[in-house]
C-alpha positions as CSV (number, residue, x, y, z in Angstrom):
1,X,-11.7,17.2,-4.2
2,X,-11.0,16.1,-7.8
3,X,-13.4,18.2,-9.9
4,X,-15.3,17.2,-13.1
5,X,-16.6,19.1,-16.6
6,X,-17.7,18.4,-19.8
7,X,-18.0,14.9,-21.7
8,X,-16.5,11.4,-21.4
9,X,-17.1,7.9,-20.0
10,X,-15.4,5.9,-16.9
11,X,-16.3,5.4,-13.0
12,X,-19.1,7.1,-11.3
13,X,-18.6,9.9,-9.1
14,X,-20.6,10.7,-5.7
15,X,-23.6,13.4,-5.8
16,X,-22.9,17.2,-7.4
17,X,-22.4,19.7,-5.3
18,X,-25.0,20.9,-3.5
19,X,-26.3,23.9,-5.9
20,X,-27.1,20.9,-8.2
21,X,-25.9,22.6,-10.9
22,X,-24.3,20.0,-13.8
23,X,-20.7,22.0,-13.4
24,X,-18.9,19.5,-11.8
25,X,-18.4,16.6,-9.4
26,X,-17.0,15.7,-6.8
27,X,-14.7,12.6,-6.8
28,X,-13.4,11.2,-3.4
29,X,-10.8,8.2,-2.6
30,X,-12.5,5.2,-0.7
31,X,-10.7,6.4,2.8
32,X,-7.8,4.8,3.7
33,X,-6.2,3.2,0.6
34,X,-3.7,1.3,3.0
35,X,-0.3,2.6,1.0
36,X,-2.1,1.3,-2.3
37,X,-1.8,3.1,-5.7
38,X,-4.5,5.2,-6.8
39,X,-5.0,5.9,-10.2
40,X,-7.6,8.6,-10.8
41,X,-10.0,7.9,-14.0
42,X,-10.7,10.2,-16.9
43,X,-14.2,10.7,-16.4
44,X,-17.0,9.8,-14.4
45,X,-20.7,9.4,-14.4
46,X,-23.7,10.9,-13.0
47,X,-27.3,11.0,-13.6
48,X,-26.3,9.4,-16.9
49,X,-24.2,12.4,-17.8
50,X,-20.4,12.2,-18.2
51,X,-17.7,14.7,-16.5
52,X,-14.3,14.9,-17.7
53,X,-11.8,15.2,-14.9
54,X,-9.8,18.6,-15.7
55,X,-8.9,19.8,-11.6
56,X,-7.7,18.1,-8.7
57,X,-8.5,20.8,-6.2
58,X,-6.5,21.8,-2.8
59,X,-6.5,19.2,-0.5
60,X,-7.8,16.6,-2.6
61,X,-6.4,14.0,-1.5
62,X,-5.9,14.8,2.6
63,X,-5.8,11.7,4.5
64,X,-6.5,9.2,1.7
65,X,-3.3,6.8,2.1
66,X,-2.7,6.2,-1.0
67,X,0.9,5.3,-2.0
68,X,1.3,6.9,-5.7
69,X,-0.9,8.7,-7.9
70,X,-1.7,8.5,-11.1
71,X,-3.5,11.4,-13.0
72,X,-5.1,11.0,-16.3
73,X,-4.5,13.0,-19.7
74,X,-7.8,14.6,-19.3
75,X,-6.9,16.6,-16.0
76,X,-5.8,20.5,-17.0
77,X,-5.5,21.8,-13.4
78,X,-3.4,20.1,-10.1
79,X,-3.6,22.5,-7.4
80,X,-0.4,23.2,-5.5
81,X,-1.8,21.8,-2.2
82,X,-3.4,19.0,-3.5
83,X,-1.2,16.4,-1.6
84,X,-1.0,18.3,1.1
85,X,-2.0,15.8,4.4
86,X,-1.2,12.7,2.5
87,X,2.1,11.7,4.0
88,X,2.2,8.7,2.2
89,X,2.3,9.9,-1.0
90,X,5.8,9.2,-2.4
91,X,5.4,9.3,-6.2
92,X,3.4,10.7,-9.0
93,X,2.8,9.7,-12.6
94,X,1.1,11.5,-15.2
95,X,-0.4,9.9,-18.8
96,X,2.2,10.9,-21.2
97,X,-0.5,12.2,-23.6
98,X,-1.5,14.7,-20.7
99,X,-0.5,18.0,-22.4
100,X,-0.1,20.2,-19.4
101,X,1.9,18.1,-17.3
102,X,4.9,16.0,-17.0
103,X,6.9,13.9,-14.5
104,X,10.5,14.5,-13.1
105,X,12.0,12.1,-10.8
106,X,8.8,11.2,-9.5
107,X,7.3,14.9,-9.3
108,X,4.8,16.7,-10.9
109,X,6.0,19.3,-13.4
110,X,4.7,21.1,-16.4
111,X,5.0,19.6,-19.4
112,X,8.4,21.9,-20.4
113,X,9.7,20.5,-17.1
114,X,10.9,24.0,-16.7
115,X,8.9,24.3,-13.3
116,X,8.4,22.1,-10.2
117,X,4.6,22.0,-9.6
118,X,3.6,19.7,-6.6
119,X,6.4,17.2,-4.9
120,X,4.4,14.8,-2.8
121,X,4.8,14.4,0.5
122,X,6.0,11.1,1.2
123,X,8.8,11.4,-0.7
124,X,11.7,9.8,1.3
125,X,15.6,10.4,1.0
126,X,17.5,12.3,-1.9
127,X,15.3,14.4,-4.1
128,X,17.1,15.2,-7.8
129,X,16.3,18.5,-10.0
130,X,17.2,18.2,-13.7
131,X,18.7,21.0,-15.9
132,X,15.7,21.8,-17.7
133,X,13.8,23.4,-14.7
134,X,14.5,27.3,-14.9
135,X,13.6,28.2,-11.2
136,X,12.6,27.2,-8.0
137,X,10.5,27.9,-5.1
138,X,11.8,27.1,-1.8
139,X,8.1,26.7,-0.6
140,X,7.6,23.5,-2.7
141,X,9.9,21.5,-0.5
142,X,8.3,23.0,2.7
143,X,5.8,20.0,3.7
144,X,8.6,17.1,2.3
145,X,9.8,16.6,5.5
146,X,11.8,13.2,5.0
147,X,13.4,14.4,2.0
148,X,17.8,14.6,3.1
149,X,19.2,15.5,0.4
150,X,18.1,17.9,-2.5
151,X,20.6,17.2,-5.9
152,X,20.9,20.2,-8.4
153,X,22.3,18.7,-12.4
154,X,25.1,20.4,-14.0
155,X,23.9,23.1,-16.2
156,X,20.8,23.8,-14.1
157,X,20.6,27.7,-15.2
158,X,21.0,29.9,-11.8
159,X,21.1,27.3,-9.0
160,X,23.4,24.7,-8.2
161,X,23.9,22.5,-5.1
162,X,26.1,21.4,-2.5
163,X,26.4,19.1,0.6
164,X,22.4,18.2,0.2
165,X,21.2,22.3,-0.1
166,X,20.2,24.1,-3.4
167,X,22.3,27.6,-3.7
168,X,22.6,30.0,-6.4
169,X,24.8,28.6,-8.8
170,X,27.7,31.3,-7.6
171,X,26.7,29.6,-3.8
172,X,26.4,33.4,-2.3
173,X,22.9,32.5,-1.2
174,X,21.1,29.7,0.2
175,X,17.7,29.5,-1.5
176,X,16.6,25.5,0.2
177,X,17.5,23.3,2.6
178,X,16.1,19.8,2.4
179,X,13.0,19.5,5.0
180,X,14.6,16.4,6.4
181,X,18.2,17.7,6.9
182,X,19.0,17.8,10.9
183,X,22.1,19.8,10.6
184,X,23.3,22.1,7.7
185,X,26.8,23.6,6.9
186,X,27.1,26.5,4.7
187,X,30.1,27.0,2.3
188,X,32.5,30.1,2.7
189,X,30.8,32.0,-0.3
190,X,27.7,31.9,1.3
191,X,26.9,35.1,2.2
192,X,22.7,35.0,2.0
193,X,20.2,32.8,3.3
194,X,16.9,33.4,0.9
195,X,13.3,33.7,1.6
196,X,11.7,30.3,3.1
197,X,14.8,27.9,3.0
198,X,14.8,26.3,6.3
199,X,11.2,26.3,5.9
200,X,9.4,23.2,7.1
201,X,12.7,22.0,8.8
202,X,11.1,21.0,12.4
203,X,14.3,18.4,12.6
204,X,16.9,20.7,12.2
205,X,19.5,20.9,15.4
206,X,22.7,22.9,14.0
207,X,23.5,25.5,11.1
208,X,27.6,25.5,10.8
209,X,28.9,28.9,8.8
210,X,31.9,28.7,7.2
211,X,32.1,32.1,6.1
212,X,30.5,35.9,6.9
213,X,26.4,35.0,6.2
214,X,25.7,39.6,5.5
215,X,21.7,38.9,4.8
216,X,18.5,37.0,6.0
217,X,15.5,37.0,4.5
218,X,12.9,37.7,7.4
219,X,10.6,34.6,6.3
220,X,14.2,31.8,6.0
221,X,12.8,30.3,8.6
C-alpha cells in the first residue's frame, strides 16, 4: 500500500495497521478506477492526526485500474514493484517540487534523471531513454510487455541502440530487448547477449544473428 508518517492535512486514510501503533497508514485505491487517473494526496487523516505520504510500497497499486498516476512532493520512497499488476498503468507524473524524483518520458526517475526507477506497465509502443541516464537495468523493462521499441539518445554514456534493442554503445553486447518485440535481429558486432535481456519477452518467435554471438549470460532469458 501507500504508507504514511509524520504531519500534514488532505483525504482520510482507512484504519492503521493492525499493531495500532500511529507509524503509518494504509492508503488503498477505490478498486477498479475504470482506466481513470489517480492522483495520490499529500497527506491523510486519521483519528484526527495527520500522516504525510513519504512510501508507496510494493505492490501498491495491484489491480487498481487506474490509467496514470500522479504522486505528490511529499512521497520520499516509490518501491520498484509498486506498479507491478496494474497493466493499465501507462504514465506517471511527479510534483515538480518533489525533491527525490523526476519524470522522463512518462517514467519515474530520480530527480538527476540519471537512473530509471519504475516504468509502468501499461506503457504501450516505443519507449525513449534520454542522455542524462548513466545506466540501465535490463530488469526494469521485464514486466512492460507492450513496449516494441526501446530508443537510446545520442550521447547516452555506455549504451546506445539499434533496430528497437538497447546495446552497449560499441553494440558487442545486447543488454535489452523490448518486452513487446516478437522477433529480434542482432547486428554483426554483437558478440554478447547480457544478463536478463530477453527477459519478460513471452511474444518473442525468432532471434536472427548476423554475426558470431561468443557469450550468454545464464539468466538472458
Amino acid at each position: 500500500g501507500v504508507e504514511a508518517e509524520g504531519e500534514g492535512s488532505g483525504a482520510e486514510g482507512t484504519e492503521p495497521e493492525a499493531d495500532g501503533e500511529p507509524d503509518g497508514i494504509q492508503l488503498e485505491s477505490d478498486g477498479e478506477a475504470g482506466g481513470a487517473p489517480l492522483t495520490l494526496p499529500a497527506a491523510v487523516s486519521y483519528g484526527g492526526t495527520d500522516y504525510s505520504l513519504v512510501r508507496i510500497a510494493p505492490l501498491a497499486l495491484d489491480g487498481c485500474g487506474a490509467a496514470a498516476l500522479s504522486i505528490p512532493a511529499s512521497v520520499e520512497t516509490v518501491d520498484t514493484a509498486a506498479a507491478l499488476g496494474c497493466d493499465t498503468l501507462a504514465e506517471v507524473t511527479v510534483a515538480e517540487d518533489n525533491p527525490a524524483f523526476s519524470v522522463l518520458d512518462g517514467y519515474l526517475a530520480d530527480k538527476a534523471q540519471t537512473s530509471i526507477l519504475l516504468v509502468p506497465e501499461g506503457r504501450v509502443g516505443q519507449l525513449r531513454i534520454p542522455q542524462s541516464v548513466q545506466a540501465v537495468d535490463p530488469r526494469d523493462f521485464s514486466h512492460c510487455t507492450r513496449v516494441t521499441d526501446l530508443v537510446v539518445d545520442a550521447g547516452c554514456p555506455g549504451l546506445t541502440s539499434w533496430n528497437g534493442s538497447i546495446y552497449t554503445s560499441d553494440l558487442a553486447t545486447l543488454v535489452r530487448v523490448p518486452a513487446g518485440a516478437r522477433s529480434v535481429t542482432l547486428p554483426p558486432e554483437c558478440s554478447a547477449i547480457g544478463a536478463s535481456a530477453f527477459s519478460g519477452c513471452t511474444e518473442l518467435e525468432s532471434i536472427e544473428m548476423q554475426g558470431n554471438v561468443e557469450s550468454i549470460a545464464p539468466s538472458a532469458f
